[in-house]
N, C-alpha and C positions, 0 to 999 in steps of 0.2 A: 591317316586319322588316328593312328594306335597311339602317335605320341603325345594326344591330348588327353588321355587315360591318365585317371591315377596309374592302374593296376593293369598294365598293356599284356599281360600273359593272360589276366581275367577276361581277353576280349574273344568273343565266337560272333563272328559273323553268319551267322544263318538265318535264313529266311525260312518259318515254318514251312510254306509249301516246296522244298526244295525236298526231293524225295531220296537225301543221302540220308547215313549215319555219321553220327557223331567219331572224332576218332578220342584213342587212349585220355591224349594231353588235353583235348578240348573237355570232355569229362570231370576233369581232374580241376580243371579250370572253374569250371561250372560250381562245383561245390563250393568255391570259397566265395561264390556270392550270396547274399542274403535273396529274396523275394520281390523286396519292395522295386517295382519300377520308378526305372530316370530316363531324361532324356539327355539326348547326346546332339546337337547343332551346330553344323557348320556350316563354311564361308562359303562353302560352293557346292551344288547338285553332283549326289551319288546316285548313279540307276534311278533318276528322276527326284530323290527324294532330297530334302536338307535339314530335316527332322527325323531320329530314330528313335523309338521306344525299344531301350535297352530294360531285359527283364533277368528273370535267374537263368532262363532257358538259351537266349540268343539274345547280338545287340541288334539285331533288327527283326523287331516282333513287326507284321503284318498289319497295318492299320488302315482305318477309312476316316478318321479324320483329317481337317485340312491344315494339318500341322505347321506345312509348309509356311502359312501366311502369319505363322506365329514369328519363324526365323523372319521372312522378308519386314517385319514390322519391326522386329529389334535392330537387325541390321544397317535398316536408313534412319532409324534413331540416331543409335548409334555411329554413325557416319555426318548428322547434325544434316541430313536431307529432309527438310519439313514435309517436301509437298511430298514428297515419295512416304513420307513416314504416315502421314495423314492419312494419304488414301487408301495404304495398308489395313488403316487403324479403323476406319469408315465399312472398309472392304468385310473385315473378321466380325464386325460388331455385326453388322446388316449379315455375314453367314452363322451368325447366333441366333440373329434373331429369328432367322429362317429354317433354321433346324429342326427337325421333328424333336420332342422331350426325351427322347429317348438317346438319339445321336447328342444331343446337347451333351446330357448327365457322361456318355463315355466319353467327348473331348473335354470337357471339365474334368473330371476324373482322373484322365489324364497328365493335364497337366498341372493340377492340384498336387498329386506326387512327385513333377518334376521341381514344383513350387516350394515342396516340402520346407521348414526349417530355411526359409531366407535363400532358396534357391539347392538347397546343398545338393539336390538330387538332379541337378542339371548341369552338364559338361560341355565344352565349346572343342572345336578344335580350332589346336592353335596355327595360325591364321592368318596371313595381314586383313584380308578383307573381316574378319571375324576376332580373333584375340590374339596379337599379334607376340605375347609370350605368356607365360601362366601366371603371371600377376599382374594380368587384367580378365581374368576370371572371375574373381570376386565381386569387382562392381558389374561388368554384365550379368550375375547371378544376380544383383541389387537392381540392376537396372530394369531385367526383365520381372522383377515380382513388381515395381512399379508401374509399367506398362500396361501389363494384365491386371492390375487393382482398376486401371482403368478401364477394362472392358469387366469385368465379375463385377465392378460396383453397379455401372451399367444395366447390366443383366439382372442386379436384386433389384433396380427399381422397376423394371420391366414386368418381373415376376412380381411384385407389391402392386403393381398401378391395374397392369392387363390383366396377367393372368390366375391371380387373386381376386381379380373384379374390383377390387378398392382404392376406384379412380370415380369422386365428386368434385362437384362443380370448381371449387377451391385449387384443387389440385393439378385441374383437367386446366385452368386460365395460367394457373402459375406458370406451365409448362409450355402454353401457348406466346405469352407474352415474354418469356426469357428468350424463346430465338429469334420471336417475332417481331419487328418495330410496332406494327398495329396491338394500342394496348385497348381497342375499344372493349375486346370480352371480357374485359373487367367489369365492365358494368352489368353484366349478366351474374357474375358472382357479387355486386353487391345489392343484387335486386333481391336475387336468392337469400342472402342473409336479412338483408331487411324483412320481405315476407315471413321466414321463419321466428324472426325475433318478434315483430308486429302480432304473429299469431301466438305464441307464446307468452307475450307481453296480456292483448285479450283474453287469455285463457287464466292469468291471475290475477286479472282486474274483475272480470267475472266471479271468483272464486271467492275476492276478499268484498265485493259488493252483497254478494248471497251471505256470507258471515256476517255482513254488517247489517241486511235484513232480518236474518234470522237473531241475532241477540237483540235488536230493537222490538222486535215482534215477544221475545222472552220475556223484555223489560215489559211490555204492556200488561202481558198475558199476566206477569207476577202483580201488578195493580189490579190488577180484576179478581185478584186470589185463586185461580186457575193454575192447576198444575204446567209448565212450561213441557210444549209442544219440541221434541229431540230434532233437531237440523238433520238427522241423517237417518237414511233409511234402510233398514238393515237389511232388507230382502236386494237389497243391491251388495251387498259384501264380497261374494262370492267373484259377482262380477271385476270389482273393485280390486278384489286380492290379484286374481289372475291378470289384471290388466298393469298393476301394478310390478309382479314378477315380470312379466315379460319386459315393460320399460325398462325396466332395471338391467335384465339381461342385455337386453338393447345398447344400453348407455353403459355399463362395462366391456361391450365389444368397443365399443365406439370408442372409447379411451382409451383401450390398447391400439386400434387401429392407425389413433391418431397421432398420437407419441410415436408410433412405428413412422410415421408418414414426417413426422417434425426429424427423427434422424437421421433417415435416409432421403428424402427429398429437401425439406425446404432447407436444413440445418442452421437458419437461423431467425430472428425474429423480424418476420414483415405485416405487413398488414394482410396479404389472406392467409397465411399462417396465424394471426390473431382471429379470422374468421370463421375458420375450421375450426380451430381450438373452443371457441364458445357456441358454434352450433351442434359440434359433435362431443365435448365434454360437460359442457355448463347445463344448455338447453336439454338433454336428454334428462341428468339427474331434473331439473325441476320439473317436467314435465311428468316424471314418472311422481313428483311429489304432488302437484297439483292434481295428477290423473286421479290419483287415489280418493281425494276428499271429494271431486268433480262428478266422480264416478256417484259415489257413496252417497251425496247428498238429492243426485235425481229420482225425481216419485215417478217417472214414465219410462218402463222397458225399454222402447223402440229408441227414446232419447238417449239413453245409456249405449245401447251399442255404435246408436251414429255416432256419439259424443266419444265414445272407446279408438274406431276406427281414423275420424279426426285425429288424437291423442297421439296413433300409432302412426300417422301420414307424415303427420310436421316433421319429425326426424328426415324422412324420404326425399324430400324434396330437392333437395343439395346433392342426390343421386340418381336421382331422375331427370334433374333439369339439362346434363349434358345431352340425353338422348331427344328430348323433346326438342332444343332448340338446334338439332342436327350436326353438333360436333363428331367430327371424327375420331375417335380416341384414338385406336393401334396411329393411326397417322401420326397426330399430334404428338405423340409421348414417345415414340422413334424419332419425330425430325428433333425435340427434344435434346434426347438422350445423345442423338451423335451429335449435334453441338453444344451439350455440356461435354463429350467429348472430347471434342478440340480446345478445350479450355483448359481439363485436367490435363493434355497431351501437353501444352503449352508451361501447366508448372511442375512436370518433371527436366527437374535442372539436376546439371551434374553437381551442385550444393548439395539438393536435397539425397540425392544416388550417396554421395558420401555421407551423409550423416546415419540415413538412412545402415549405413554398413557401421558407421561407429556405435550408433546408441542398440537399434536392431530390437524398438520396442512398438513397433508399429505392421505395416501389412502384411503376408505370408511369414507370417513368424508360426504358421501353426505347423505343425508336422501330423500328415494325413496323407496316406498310400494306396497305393493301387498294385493287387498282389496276383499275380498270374501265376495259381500253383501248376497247372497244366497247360501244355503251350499249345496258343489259339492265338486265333486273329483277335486285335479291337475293332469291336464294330457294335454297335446298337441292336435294338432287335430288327431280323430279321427273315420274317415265315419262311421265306424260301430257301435259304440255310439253314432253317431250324434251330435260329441262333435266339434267344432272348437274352435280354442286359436291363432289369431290374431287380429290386428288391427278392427274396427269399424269405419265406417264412419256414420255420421245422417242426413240427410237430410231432409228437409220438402217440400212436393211437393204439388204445387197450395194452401201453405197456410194452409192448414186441411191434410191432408195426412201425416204419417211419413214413411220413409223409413230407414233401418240401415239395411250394407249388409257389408261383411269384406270388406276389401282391402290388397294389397300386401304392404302396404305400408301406414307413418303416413302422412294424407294429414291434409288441413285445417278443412276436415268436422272433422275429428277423436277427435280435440283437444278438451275438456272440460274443463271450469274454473270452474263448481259447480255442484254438482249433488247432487238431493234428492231424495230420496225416505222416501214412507209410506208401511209399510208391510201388509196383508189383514189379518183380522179379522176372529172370526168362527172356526178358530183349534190352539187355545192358548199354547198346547202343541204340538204341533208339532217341529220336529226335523228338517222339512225343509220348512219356512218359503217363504210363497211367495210376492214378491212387488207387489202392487196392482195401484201403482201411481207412476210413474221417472217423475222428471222433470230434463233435461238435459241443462244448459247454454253454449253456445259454447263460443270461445273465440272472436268472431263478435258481439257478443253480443244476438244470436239470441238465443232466447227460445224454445226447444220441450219440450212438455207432453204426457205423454202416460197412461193411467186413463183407467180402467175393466171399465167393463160396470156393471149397477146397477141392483144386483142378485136381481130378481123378487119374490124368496121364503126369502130373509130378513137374509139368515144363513151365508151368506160372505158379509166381508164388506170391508172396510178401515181405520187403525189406524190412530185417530188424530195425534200421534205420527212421525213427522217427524226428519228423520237420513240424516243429510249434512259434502261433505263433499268438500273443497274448494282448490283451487289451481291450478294447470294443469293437467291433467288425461284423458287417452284412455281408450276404454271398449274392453276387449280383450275377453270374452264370454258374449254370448248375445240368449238364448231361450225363446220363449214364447206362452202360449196357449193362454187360457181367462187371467192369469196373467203371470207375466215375471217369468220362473222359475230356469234361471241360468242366473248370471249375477256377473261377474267377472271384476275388472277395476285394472289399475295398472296407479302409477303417480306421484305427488310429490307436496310437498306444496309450495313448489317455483320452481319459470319457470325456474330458470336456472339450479337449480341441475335436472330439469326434459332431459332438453339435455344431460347435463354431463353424466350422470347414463345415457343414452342408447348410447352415443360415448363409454363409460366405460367397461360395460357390452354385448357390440356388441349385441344390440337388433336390430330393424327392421328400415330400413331405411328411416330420415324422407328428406320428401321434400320440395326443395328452400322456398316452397310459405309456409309452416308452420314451418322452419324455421325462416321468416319472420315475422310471430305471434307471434313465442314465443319472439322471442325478443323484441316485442312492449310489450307482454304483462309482459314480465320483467321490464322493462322500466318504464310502468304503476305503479309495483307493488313498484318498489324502489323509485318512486316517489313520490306515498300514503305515506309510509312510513315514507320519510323527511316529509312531510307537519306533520303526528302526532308525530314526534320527536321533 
């Protein structure tokens, strides 16, 4: 396998649970690699395995993902075996979708970095079954970011439809009716629209009816010399205002929603993509427009709130009507997904694999890592190893204190622009190195350090030696005794492929307020930039 290495002296086979030391030459080795993991795939099973996550530590980091069915899916691609490639292809999609969110995010992770930059962080060995000399490298590197667009596109609509919950009626038929020959649940979405527009439709006939009563009743009232009686009542305002924010709010979700759902899902224009679009962008604003003067103009309390709760219903309806008339979603939007599948599987041509490698302005073009400062197995969380694999948040409390505890989610603390460490000293060969100093820079600018205390017998210490690394990054494992002894980060050297690659990759969700960061500190960084240009 060493001679499908660039850098066949940079190769150490070990296996973290292998309880040797490292020798002289493999040390010496070790430092000219950088952090970021690749992987390394070949034609044929080593100690069971035909995936390795090669990292700075060893080329065979310890994983519990099902890597394997990554290689068997490239391979009978790549060999022009449909049915073998398919059910490979069906097989990984269906073990994504079954994956806990947690095991997801570290196979994803994973192979995001080996994805890196159009593949660059992924090596074959050369091969007949697999690359049969080094200059078929390059398109199986094209080939497999192709592949895998096919199952990550997959999985964002999976995570858009299910596990976002923003799967209506519109959406729930489109999916049904593209695998399905039976188009009858079409007519279920356009009952749904007709009811919604119908009741929308009365709600501004009403509205312009009552104006046209009330300025005829003005015109009388003005013949009789009588001051003209106001069409609206102002102890209703309050009601009014509030009823009107909230549509509002409502009908700006809903347009984001639905643009989301136009270009990931339908991508192009059909008729219940025209349906969705005007129940969930048109209808909401007028409603919220009618609500207000609707509201405003009733003299009876009790009618004001039925009339408010109507108001807020009509929107609902196209999201309710899946459960009431007993659709199956998870069902539908899986059988779905694997046969737009076989579709996408169908137009990766070796055309598109070559252009794909000439032009190189389209999928896995992002560069996004997975950095194993300390060497550990991959694995997701797990209580009974004491292992977790999310998000980090840092905090510094009163000044002197650090605190780092996960979160469900990427906030402002999570976000890192720099991190260093220094490794501790005292077991030179060792196979798993400890950090003995993080200093962590967040994107605030504020500084933590976290420094062992100073071993009393003289025999652990701290290498002068510091390892940085720069950009935007989360710490997705984080253990520590007297020194930190697993410590895992994943992130990217610029801010913006760091959003992309996890909109991309349907990793974990980040929030308004660090979305917010990253794009100042993208901003930031393009700015630097022009000024040393």
């Amino acid at each position: 396998m060493r001679n499908a290495i660039d850098n066949p002296d940079t190769c150490v086979f070990l296996h973290p649970g292998q309880p040797r030391n490292y020798k002289t030459e493999e040390l010496i080795a070790l430092k000219k690699r950088d952090f970021e993991t690749r992987l390394f795939i070949t034609g044929t099973q080593c100690a069971g395995d035909t995936v390795f996550l090669r990292n700075h530590h060893t080329d065979n980091a310890g994983h519990e993902s099902h890597l394997n069915y990554v290689r068997d899916y490239l391979k009978a691609a790549n060999a022009t075996r449909v049915t073998c490639a398919k059910s490979n292809l069906t097989t990984l999609l269906t073990m994504c979708f079954e994956l806990t969110p947690s095991d997801y995010y570290t196979f994803a992770i994973s192979l995001a970095s080996g994805l890196s930059n159009y593949g660059q962080n992924t090596d074959f060995e050369i091969d007949t079954s697999m690359a049969p000399n080094e200059g078929d490298v390059p398109y199986l590197r094209c080939k497999l970011c192709l592949l895998m667009d096919v199952i990550f596109s997959k999985m964002a609509i999976k995570k858009f439809l299910l596990d976002d919950k923003r799967c209506n009626i519109f959406r729930l038929v489109y999916c049904k009716t593209k695998y399905s020959r039976n188009s009858t649940s079409i007519y279920s979405a356009i009952f749904s629209f007709t009811l919604q527009l119908c009741l929308t439709a009365y709600i501004g006939l009403q509205q312009s009816t009552q104006d046209a009563d009330d300025d005829s009743n003005s015109a009388e009232d003005g013949d009789g010399g009588s001051s003209p009686k106001s069409k609206y009542n102002l102890s209703m305002l309050a009601l009014a205002i509030f009823t009107f924010l909230y549509s509002y709010m409502v009908a700006v979700s809903t347009i984001e929603e639905t643009l989301e759902a136009y270009r990931k899902l339908f991508k192009r224009v059909g008729m219940l993509m025209i349906m969705d679009i005007i129940v969930n962008i048109v209808l909401p604003l007028l409603l919220a427009c009618y609500g207000f003067f609707l509201i405003l103009s009733e003299e009876d309390f009790i009618n004001a709130v039925l009339n408010t709760t109507a108001l807020l219903f009509i929107p609902e309806i196209d999201d309710q009507l899946p459960q009431i008339l007993g659709y199956s979603e998870n069902d539908i939007i899986r059988n779905f997904l694997i046969n737009e599948s076989m579709i996408d599987y169908d137009a990766v041509k070796d055309e598109r694999v070559k252009e794909l490698a000439a032009k190189r302005d389209s999928v896995c073009g992002l560069q996004f890592g997975d950095f194993y400062i300390t060497n550990m197995d991959e694995q997701g969380i797990n209580a009974q190893r004491g292992q977790a694999f999310q998000p980090y948040q840092i905090k510094q409390i009163n000044g002197e204190e650090v605190q780092i505890d996960p979160s469900t989610t990427v906030t402002p603390d999570c976000l890192l622009s720099k991190i260093e460490w220094n490794y501790t000293t005292g077991f030179p060969k060792s196979s798993l190195p400890r950090v003995g100093c993080l200093t962590l820079t967040k994107t605030n600018g504020q500084v933590v350090s976290i420094r062992r205390k100073r071993d009393p017998t003289g025999l652990i210490g701290i290498s002068p030696f510091a390892n940085t690394l720069e950009g935007l990054f989360i710490m997705t494992t984080f253990q520590m005794s007297e020194d930190i002894i697993k410590l895992r980060v994943c992130g990217s050297f610029d801010a913006r492929n760091f959003i992309k690659a996890f909109d991309y990759y349907s990793l974990w969700h980040v929030t308004l307020e660090a979305k917010r960061d990253i794009e100042m500190l993208a901003r930031r960084h393009e700015e630097e930039n022009l000024h040393e240009d």
